[in-house]
C-alpha positions, 0 to 999 in steps of 0.5 A, spaced: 789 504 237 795 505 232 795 505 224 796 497 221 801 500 217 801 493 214 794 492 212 793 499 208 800 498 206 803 504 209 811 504 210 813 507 215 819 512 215 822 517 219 822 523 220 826 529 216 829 533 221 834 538 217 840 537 213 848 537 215 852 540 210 860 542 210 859 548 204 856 554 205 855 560 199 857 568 200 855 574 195 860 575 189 856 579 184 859 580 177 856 585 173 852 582 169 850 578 174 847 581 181 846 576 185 851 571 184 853 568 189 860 563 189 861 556 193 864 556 200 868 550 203 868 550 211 871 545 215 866 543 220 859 541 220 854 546 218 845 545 220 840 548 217 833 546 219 826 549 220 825 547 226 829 553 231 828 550 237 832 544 234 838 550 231 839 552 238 840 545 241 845 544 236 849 551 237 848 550 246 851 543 244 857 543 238 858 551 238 857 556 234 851 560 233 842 559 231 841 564 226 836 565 221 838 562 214 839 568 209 837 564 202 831 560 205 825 563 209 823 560 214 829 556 216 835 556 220 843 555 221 848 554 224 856 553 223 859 548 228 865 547 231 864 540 230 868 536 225 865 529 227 859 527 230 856 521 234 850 519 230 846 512 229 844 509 222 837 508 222 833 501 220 827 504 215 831 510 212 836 507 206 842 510 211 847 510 204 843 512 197 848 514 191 846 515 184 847 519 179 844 525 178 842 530 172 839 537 176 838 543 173 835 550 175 833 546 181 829 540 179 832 533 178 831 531 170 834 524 171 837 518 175 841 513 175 844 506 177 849 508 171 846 502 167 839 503 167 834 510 168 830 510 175 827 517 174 823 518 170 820 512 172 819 507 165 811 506 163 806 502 167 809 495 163 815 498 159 821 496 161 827 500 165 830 505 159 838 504 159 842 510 161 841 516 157 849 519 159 855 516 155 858 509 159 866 513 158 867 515 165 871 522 162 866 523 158 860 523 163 864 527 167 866 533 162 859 533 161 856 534 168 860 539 169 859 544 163 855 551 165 849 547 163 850 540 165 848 535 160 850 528 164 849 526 170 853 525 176 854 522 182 849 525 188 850 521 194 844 521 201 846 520 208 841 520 212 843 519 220 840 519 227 843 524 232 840 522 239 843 529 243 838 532 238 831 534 239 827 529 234 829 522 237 827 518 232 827 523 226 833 524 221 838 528 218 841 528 212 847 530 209 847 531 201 854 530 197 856 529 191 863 526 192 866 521 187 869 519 194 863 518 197 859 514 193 864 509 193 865 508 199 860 508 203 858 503 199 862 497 203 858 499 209 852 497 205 851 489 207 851 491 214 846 497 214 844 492 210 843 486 215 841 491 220 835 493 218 832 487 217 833 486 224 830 493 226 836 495 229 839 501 229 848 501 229 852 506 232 856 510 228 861 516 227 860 521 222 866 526 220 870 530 215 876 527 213 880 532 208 885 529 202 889 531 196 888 532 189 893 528 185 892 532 180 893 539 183 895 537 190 888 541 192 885 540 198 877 537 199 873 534 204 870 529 204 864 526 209 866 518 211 861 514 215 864 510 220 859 504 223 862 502 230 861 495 231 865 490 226 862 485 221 863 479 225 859 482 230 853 482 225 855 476 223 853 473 230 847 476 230 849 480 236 843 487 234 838 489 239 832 485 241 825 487 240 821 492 235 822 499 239 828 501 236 833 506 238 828 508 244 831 500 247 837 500 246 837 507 249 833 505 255 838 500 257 844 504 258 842 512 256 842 516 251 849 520 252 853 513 249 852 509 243 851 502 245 853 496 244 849 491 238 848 486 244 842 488 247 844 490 254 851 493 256 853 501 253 860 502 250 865 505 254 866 513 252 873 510 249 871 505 244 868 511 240 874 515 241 876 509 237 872 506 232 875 511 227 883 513 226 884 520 227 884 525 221 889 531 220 885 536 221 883 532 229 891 531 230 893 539 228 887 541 232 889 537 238 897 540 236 895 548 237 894 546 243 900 542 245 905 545 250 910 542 251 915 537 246 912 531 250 905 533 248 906 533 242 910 527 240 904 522 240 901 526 236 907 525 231 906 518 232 899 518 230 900 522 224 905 517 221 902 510 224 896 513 219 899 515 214 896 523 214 902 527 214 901 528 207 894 530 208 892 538 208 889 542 214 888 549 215 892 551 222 886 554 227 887 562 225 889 562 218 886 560 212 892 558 208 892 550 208 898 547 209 901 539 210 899 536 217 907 534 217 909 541 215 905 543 221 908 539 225 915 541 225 913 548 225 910 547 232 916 543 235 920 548 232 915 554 237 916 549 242 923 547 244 925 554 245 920 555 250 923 548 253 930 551 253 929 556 257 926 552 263 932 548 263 
């Protein structure tokens, strides 16, 4: 006979499975210090997770390769070739968590909303402490990034579900500390928010979308969750019926395709196709592939009806970025030659 979760005041949660990430590190000693290492970005998904049966399915199914994970006993890798991934958003975790955060050596010193102090938590009967960081955001900011950081910073959780992976039912979380990110996966919150109170588990698509500092016209990732079904829908109260979760909605149209949030009928391969623009990096990709003019022309139309020429991307096989639309021209350039000599 199962637990009563309710009378001994136990909540349930989901299961850890393993974190996604879109950054690496590699060895770069100095003198003085051996065993420094330097921050690197990378342009598609990596796992780590201590569960190797796990890492080989995520390396059969988004590429690369499962190997044991260098900087943490126990656990394993691997770097996809994956730069989005169809996930679903799950009831009892809280999908989105953005705070402030002061961390050092390791360990968390202070959280906050930017108003009051979440942790260390107030006394028993005392009141929340107000922030301990300056309210001047420049200030903060100069702060939090000294050697030693002395301001918190925005830290932000996204915890999903991916059914193509063992651990049905278990999350997955991606740790980011974009400014960005913070924000707006903010705007998803009332419908995260409605579908937890129904139980319900939401489509959606979780990918890196690559921009460009005003400042210094630098490129950098940032991971967006996109939700696949619309605030309308949610408003008609079409979410899936009964408590079995993700395991029904499922059962009704297989565990390949996200389903739609009425009970029954699953969503067609195109509509996730859809549920989010292209981004640079995707049209680029599909543009290194193109053969000919007319392959290549509608790809320069989706790069101008979003507005992304201006976005940076890395071409397959360099690592020199560059503008999408920059790249573009080029491709049309190596293309029409090869057009003009079958004519």
């Amino acid at each position: 006979m199962p637990i009563d979760h309710d009378l001994l005041g136990m909540q349930r949660r989901d299961v850890p499975l393993g974190e996604i990430r879109i950054g690496t590190s590699e060895a770069s000693p100095t003198p003085g210090n051996p065993d420094r290492r330097k921050p690197v970005r990378l342009n598609t998904f990596r796992f780590t997770t201590a569960v190797e049966s796990a890492a080989g399915v995520i390396a059969a199914k988004y590429g690369g390769h499962a190997v044991p994970w260098e900087r943490r006993r126990g656990y394993f890798e691997v770097i996809t070739d994956r730069t989005s991934l169809n996930v679903w958003i799950p009831p009892r975790s809280l999908a989105v968590d953005a705070n402030m955060e002061l961390w050092a050596a390791g360990k968390r010193l202070r959280q906050c909303n930017g108003r009051t102090m979440q942790f260390p938590p107030p006394e028993p009967g005392q009141a929340s402490r107000p922030c301990m960081c300056p309210a001047d955001p420049a200030e903060r900011q100069r702060l939090a990034a000294m050697r030693t950081p002395q301001a918190c910073e925005p830290l932000t959780r996204i915890n999903v579900t991916i059914p193509d992976l063992p651990g049905l039912t278990g999350v997955w979380k991606l740790n980011t500390g974009s400014v960005n990110a913070a924000v707006e996966t903010a705007d998803s919150g009332d419908a995260m928010a409605i579908a937890r109170g129904a139980g319900a588990y939401l489509p959606a698509v979780l990918y890196i979308h690559w921009r460009r500092r005003a400042d210094t016209g630098s490129p950098y990732p940032v991971p967006v969750l996109m939700i696949g079904t619309s605030m309308e829908e949610l408003a008609r109260g079409e979410l899936p019926a009964g408590p079995a979760g993700l395991v029904a909605q499922i059962q009704a149209g297989g565990a390949a395709l996200p389903l739609a949030i009425t009970a029954g009928a699953a969503v067609p391969a195109q509509r996730e196709a859809q549920s989010r623009p292209p981004t640079a990096q995707e049209i680029a990709s599909a543009a290194a592939d193109a053969t000919t003019l007319d392959q290549l022309t509608p790809l320069k139309a989706q790069s101008n009806e979003h507005r992304l020429g201006a976005d940076m991307i890395c071409p397959r096989g360099s690592e020199i970025y560059e503008e999408l639309d920059s790249y573009l021209h080029g491709r049309r350039e190596e293309l029409s030659p090869a057009e003009a000599s079958h004519d």
